[in-house]
C-alpha positions in Angstrom: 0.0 0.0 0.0 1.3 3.2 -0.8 -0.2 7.0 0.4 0.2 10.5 -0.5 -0.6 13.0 1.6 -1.7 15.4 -1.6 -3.4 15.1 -4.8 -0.3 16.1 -5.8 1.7 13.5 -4.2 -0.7 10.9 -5.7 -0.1 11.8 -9.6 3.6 11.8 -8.5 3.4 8.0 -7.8 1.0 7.6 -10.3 2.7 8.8 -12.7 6.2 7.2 -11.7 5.1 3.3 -13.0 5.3 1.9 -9.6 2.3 -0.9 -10.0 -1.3 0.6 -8.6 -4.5 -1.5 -9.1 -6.4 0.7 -7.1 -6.9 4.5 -5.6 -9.4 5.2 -2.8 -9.3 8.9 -2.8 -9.7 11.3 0.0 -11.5 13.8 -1.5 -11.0 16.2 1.6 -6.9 16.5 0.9 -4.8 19.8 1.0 -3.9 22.2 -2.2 -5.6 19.4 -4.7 -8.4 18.1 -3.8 -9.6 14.8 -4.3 -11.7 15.9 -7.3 -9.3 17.7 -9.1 -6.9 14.9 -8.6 -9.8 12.5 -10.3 -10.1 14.6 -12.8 -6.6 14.8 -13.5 -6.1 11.1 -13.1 -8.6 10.8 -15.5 -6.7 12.8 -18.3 -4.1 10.9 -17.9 -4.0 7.6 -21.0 -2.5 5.1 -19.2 -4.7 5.8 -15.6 -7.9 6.6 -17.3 -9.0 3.3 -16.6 -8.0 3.4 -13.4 -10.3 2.0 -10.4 -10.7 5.2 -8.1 -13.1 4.6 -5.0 -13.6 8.2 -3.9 -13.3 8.3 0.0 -14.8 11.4 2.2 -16.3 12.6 5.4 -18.4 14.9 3.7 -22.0 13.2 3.5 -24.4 15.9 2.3 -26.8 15.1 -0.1 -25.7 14.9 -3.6 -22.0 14.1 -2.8 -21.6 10.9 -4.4 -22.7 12.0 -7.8 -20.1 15.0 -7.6 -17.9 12.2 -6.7 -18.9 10.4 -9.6 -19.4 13.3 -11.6 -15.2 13.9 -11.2 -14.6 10.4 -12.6 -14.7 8.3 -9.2 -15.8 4.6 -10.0 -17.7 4.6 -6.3 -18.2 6.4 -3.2 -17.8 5.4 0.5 -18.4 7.4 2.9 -16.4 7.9 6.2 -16.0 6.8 9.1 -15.5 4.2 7.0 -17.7 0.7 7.3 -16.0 -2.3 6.4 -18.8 -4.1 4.5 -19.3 -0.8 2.2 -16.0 -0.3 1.7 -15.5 -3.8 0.6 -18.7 -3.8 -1.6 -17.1 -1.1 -3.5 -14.1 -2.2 -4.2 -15.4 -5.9 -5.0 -16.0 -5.6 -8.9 -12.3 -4.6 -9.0 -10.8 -7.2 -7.0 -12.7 -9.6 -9.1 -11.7 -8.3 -12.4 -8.3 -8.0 -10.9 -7.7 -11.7 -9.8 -9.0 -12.3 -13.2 -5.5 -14.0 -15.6 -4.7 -12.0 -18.2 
């Protein structure tokens, strides 16, 4: 597991080639937000497939479509519950552990 403590940070290791199956994105992070990091993630050829399970605290109505609307696959809410967060990132485990 790797973190970055900006959005930022995260296109940095993104963008290195270090292997990432999966992002669960803090959309409350400092300077770049989690959507604009989406968003750029998104632009991005080689990540613009990339699973990203948007993560946040802030659970107002209409959240999880912005979430979706930046280019998040899902959206769990925090604190985080186990069986959610699992249920989210379950279609990309699966097509993961899938051979190539």
């Amino acid at each position: 597991m790797t973190t970055a403590e900006s959005g930022h940070a995260a296109l940095d290791i993104l963008n290195s080639g270090a292997r990432t199956d999966i992002v669960l994105m803090d959309i409350m992070m400092p300077m770049m937000d989690g959507y604009a990091t989406i968003q750029a993630i998104r632009q991005i050829d080689l990540l613009k497939d990339m699973p990203v399970i948007a993560v946040t605290s802030k659970v107002v109505r209409g959240e999880r479509q912005r979430c979706l609307d930046a280019g998040a696959n899902d959206y769990v809410p925090k604190p985080i519950n186990s069986h959610q967060l699992m249920t989210a990132l379950s279609p990309w485990l699966q097509y993961l552990a899938e051979p190539e």
